[in-house]
FISE-952716 format. One record per atom (N, C-alpha, C, O): atom name; residue number from 1; y negated, x, z; residue in three letters. Coordinates in steps of 0.05 Angstrom, whole numbers. Each point is the difference from the previous one (the first is absolute). Layout:
residues N
REC at   i     c2     c1     c3  aa
REC CA NUM      Y      X      Z ala
...
***
This chain:
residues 104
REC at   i     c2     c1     c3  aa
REC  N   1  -2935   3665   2247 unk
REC CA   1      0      0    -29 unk
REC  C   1    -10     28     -9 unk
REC  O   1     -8     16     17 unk
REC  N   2      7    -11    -39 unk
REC CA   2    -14     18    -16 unk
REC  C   2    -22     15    -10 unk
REC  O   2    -22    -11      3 unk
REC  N   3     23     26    -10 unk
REC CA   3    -36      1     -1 unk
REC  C   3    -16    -12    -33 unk
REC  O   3    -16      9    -15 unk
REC  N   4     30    -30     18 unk
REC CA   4      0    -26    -28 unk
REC  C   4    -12    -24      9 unk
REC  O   4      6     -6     23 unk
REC  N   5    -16     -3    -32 unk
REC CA   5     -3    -30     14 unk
REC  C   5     22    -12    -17 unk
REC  O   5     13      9    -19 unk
REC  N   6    -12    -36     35 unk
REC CA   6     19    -13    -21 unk
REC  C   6    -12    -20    -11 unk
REC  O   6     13    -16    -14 unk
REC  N   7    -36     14     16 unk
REC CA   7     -7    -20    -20 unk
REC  C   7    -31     16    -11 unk
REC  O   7    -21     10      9 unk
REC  N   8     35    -14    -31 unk
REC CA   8    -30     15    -22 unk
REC  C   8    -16    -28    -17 unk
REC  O   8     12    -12    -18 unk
REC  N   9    -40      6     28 unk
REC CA   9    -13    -16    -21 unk
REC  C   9     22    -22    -10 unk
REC  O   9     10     -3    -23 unk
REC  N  10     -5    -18     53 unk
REC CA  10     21    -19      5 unk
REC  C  10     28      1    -12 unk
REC  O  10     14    -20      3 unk
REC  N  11     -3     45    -19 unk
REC CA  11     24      2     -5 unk
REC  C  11     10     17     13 unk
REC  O  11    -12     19      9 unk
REC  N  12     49    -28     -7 unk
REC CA  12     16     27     11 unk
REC  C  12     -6     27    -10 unk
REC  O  12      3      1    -25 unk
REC  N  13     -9     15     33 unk
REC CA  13     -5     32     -2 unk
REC  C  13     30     10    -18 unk
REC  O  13     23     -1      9 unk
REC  N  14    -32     13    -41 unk
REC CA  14     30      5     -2 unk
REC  C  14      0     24     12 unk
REC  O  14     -3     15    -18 unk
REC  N  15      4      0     43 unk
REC CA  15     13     16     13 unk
REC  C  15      5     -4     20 unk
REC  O  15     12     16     14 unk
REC  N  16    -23    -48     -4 unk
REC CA  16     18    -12     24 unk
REC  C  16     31     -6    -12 unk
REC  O  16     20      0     15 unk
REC  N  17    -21     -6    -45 unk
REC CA  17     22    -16     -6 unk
REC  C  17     20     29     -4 unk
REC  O  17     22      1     10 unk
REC  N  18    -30     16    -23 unk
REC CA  18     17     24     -5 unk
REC  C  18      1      3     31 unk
REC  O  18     13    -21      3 unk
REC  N  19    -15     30     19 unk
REC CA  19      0     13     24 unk
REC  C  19     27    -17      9 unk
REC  O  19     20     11      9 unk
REC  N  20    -22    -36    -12 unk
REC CA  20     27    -22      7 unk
REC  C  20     15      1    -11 unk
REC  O  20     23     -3      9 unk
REC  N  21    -28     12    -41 unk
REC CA  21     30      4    -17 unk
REC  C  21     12     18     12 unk
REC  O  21     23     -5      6 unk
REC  N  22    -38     34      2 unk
REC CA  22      6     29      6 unk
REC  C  22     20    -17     24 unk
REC  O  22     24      5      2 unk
REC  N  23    -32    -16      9 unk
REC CA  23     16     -1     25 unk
REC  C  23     20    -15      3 unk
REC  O  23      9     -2     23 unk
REC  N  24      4    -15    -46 unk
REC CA  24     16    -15     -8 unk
REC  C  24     15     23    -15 unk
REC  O  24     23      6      7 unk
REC  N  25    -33      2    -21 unk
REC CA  25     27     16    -20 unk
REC  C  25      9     21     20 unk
REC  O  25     24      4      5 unk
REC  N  26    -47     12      9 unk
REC CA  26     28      6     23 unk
REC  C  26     10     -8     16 unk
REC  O  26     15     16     11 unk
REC  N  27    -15    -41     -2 unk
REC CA  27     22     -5     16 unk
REC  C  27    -15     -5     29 unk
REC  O  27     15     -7     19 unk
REC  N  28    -41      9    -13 unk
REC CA  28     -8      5     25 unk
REC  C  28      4    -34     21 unk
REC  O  28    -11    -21     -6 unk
REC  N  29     21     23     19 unk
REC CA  29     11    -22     13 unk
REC  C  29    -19     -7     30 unk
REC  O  29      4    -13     21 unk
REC  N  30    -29     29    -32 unk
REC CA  30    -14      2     32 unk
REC  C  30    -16    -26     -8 unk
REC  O  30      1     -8    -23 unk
REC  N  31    -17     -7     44 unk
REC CA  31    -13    -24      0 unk
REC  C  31    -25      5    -19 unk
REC  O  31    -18     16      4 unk
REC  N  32     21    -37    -29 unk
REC CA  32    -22     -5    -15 unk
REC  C  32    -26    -19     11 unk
REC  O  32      5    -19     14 unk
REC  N  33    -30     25    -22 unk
REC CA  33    -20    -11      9 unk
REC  C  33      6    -25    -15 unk
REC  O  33     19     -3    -15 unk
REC  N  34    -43    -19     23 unk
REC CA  34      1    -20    -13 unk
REC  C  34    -19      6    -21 unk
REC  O  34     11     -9    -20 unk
REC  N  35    -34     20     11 unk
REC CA  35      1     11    -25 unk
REC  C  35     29     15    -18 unk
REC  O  35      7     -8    -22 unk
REC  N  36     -2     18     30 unk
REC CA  36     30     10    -12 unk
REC  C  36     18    -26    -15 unk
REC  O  36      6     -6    -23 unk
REC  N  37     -1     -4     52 unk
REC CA  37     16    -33    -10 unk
REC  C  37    -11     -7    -16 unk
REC  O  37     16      1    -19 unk
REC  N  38    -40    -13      8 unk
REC CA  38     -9    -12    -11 unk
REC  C  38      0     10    -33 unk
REC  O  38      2    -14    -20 unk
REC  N  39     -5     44     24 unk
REC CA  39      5     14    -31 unk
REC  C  39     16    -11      1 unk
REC  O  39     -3    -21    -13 unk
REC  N  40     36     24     27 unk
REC CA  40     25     -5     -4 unk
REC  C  40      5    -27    -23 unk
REC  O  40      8     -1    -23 unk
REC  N  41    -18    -18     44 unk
REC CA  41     -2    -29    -13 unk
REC  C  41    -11      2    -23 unk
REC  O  41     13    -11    -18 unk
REC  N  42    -37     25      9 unk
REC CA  42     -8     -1    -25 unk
REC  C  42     14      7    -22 unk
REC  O  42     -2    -14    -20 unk
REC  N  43     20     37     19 unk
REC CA  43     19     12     -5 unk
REC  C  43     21    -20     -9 unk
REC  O  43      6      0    -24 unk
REC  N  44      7    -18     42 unk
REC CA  44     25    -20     -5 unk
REC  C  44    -16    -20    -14 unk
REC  O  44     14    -17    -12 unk
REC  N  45    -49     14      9 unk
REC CA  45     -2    -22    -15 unk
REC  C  45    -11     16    -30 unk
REC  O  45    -11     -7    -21 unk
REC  N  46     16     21     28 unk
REC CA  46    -10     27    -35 unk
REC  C  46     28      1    -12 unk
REC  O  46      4    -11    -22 unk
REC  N  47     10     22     31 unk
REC CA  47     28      2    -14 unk
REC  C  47     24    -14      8 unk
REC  O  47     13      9     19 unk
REC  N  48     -7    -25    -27 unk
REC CA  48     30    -23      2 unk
REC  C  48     20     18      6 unk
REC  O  48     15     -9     17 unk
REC  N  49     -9     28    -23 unk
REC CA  49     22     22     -1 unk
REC  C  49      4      7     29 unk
REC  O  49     22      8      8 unk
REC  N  50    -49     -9     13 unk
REC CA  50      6     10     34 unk
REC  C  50      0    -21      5 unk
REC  O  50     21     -6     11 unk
REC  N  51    -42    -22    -16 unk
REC CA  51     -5    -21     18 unk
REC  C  51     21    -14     21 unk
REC  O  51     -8    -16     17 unk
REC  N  52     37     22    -20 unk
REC CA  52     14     -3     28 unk
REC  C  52     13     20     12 unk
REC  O  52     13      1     21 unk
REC  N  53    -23     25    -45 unk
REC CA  53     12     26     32 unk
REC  C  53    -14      3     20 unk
REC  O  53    -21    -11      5 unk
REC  N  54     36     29     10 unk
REC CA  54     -6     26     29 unk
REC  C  54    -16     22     -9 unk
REC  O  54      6     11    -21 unk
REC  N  55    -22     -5     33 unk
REC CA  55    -10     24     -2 unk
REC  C  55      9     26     -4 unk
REC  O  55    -13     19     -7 unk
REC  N  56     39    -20     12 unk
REC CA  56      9     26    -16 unk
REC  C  56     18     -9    -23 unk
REC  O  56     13     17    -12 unk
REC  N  57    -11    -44      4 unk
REC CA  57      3      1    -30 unk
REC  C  57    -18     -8    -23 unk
REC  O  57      7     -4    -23 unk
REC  N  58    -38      2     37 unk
REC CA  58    -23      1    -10 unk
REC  C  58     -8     40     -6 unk
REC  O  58     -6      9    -22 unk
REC  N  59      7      5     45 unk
REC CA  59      7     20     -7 unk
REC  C  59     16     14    -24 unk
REC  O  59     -9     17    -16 unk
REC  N  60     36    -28     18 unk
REC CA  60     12      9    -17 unk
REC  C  60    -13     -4    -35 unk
REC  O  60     -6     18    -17 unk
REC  N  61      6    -43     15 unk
REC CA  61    -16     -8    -21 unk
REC  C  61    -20      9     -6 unk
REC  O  61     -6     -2    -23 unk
REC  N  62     -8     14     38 unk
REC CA  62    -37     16    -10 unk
REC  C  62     14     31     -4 unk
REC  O  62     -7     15    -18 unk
REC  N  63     25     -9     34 unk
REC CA  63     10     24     -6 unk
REC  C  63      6     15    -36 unk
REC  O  63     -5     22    -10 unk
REC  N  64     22    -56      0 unk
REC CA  64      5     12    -29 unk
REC  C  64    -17     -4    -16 unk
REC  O  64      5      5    -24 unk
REC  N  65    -34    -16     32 unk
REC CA  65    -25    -10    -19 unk
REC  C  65     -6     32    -10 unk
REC  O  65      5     20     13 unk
REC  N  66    -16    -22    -40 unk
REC CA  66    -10     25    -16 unk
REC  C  66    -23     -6     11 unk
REC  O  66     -7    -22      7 unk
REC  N  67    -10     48     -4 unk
REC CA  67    -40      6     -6 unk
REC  C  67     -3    -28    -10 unk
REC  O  67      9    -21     10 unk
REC  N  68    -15     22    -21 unk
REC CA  68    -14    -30    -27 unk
REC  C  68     10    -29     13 unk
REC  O  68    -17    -17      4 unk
REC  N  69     44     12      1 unk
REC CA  69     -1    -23     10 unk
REC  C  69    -11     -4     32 unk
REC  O  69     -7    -21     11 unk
REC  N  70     10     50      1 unk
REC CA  70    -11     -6     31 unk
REC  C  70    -27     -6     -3 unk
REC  O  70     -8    -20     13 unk
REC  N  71    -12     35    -30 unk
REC CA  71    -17     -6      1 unk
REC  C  71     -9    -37    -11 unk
REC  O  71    -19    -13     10 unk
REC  N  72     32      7    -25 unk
REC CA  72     -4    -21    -13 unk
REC  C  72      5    -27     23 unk
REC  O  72    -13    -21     -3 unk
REC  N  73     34     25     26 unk
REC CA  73     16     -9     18 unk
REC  C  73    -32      2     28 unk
REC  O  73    -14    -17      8 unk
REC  N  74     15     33     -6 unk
REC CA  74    -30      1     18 unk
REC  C  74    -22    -17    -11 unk
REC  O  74    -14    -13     15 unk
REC  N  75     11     12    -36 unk
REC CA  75    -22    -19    -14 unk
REC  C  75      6    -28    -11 unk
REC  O  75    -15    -15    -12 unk
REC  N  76     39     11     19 unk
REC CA  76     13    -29      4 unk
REC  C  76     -5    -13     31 unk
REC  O  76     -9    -22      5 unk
REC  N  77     16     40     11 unk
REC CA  77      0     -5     36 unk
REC  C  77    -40      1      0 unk
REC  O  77    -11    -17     13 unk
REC  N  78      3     27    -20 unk
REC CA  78    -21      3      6 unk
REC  C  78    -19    -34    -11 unk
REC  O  78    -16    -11     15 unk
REC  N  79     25     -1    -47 unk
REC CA  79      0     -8     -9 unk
REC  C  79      8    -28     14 unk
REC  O  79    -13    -21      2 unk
REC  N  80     31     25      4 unk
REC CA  80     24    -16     26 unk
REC  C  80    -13    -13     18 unk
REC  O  80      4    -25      4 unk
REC  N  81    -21     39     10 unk
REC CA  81     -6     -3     30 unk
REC  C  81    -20    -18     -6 unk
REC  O  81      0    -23      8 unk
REC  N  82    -25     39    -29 unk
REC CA  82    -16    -13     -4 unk
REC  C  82    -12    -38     -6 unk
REC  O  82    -17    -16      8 unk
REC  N  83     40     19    -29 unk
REC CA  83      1    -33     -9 unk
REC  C  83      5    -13     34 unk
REC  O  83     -6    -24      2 unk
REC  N  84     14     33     16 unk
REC CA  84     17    -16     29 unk
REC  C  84     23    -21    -10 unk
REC  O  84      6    -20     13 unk
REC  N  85      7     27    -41 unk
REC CA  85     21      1     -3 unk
REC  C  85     21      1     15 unk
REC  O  85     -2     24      7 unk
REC  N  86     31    -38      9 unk
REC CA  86     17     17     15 unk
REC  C  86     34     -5    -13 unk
REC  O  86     22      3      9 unk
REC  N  87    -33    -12    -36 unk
REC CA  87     31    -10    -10 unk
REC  C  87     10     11    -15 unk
REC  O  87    -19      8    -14 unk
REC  N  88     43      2      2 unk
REC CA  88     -4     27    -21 unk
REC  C  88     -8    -12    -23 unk
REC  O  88      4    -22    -11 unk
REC  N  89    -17     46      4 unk
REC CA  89     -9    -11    -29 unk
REC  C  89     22      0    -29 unk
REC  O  89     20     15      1 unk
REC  N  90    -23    -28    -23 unk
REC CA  90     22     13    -23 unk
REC  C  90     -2     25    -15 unk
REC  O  90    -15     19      5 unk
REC  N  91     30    -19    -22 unk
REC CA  91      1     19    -15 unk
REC  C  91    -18     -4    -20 unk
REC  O  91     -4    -22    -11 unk
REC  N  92    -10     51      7 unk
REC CA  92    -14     -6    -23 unk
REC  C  92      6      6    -30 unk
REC  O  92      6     24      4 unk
REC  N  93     -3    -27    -33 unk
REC CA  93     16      6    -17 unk
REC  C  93     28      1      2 unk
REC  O  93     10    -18     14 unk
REC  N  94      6     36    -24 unk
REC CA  94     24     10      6 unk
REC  C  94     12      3     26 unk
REC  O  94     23     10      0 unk
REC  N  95    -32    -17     19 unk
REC CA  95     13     16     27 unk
REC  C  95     -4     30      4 unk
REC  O  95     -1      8     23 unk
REC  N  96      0      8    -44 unk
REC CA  96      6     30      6 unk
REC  C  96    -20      7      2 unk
REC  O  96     -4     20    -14 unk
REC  N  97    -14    -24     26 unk
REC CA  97    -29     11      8 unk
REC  C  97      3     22     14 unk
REC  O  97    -11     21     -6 unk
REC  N  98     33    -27     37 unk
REC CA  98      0     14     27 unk
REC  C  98     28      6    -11 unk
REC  O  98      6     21     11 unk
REC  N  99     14    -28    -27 unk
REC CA  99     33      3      0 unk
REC  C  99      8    -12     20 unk
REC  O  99    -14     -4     20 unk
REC  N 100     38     -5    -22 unk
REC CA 100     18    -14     20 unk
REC  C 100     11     26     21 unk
REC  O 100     -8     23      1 unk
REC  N 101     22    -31     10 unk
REC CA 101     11      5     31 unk
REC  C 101     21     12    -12 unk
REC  O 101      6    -17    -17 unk
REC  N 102     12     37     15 unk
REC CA 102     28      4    -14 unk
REC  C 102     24    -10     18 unk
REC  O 102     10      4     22 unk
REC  N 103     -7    -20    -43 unk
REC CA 103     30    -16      5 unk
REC  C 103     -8    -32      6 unk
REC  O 103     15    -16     11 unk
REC  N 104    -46     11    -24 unk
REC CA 104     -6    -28      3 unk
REC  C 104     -1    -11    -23 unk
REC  O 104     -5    -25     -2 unk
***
């Protein structure tokens, strides 16, 4: 791991969670820790939009997030993990919090 812990004051570290995005939006196909996995899962239960992709179309998807919603998207997973939540959650207001997926 990192020179992060991943767990800060019993929550996911949001720079464990960014460190996993980083490695999802590129593409890295090398073996994720089970801390890793587990962001992952948090992730499919934070946003409905990945909850049945692959990792590189979880990638893809964090790829077209602006500043503002990634950050907002990290503080959902983080948010995520915490509750021990593992089911996706809904939308909140409008849907357009995070934007949809294009072409969904």
């Amino acid at each position: 791991m990192t020179g992060y812990t991943f767990r800060q004051a019993g929550a996911v570290s949001e720079m464990a969670i960014v460190d996993t995005f980083t490695k999802l939006i590129f593409g890295e196909e090398t073996r994720y820790s089970d801390a890793e996995l587990l962001i992952v899962q948090g992730l499919r239960g934070a946003e409905p939009n990945v909850a049945l992709d692959g990792h590189r179309d979880m990638g893809v998807y964090l790829r077209a997030l602006g500043v503002g919603e990634m950050i907002k998207l990290v503080s959902l997973v983080q948010h995520q993990m915490a509750s021990g939540h593992n089911r996706p959650a809904g939308r909140i207001g409008s849907g357009a919090e995070l934007g949809q997926r294009p072409g969904i």
